[in-house]
C-alpha positions as CSV (number, residue, x, y, z in Angstrom):
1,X,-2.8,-4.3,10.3
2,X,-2.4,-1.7,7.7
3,X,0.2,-1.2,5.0
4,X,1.9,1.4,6.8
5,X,2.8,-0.9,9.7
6,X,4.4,-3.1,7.5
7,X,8.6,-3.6,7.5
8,X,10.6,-3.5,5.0
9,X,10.9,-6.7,3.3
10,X,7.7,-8.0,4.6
11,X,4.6,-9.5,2.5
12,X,1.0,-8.5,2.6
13,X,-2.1,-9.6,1.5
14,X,-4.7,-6.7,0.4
15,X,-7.9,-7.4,3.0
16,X,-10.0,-4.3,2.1
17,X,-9.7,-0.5,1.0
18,X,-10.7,2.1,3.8
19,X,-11.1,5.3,1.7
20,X,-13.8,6.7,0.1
21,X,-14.4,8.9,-3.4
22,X,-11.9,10.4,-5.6
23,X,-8.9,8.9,-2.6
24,X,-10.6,5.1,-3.3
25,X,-10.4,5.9,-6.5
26,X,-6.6,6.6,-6.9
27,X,-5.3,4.0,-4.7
28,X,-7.6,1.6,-6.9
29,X,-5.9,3.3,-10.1
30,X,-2.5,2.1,-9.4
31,X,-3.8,-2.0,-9.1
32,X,-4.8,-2.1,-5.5
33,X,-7.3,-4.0,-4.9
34,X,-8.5,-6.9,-2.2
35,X,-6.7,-10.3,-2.6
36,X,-3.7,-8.7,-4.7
37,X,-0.1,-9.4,-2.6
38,X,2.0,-6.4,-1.8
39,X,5.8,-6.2,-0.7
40,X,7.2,-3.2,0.8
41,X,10.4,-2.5,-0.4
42,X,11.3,0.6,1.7
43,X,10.4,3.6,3.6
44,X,11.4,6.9,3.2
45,X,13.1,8.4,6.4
46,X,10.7,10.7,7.6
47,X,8.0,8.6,6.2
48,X,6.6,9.3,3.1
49,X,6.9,7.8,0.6
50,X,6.4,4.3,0.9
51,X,7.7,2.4,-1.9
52,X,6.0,-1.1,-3.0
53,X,6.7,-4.0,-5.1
54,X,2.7,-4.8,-6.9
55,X,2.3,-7.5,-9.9
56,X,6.0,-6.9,-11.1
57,X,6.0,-3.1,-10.9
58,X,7.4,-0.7,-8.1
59,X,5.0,2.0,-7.2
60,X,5.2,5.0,-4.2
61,X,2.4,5.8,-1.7
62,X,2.2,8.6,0.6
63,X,1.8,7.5,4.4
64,X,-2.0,8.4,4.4
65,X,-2.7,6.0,1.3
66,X,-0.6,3.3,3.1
67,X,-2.4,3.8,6.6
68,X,-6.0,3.6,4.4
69,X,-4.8,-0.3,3.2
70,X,-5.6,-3.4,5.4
71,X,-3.5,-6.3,4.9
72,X,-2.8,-9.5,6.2
């Protein structure tokens, strides 16, 4: 299951990253990284973006960084 499947309110567990280079990169950046729990607090109407509660702090992802997350 990915991030992006997630609803709101639900809880995830980070399993592994699948992205490569500079998009890796960014989504490891903003704190996430395997074994780290992730709540999704909401989802824009059309989609994008994807807002997420991480260690305490509230961060947006855009649909293709969400879909690029496995979780658990």
């Amino acid at each position: 299951m990915t991030l992006r499947e997630l609803q709101p309110g639900q809880i995830g567990k980070v399993v592994a990253i699948n992205a490569e280079g500079a998009f890796k990169r960014r989504i490891m950046d903003m704190g996430i990284t395997t074994g780290v729990t992730v709540k999704l607090i909401r989802i824009a109407p059309l989609g994008d973006p994807i807002e997420v509660t991480l260690r305490g702090y509230q961060l947006s992802l855009r649909k293709d960084e969400a879909a690029s997350i496995q979780v658990e």
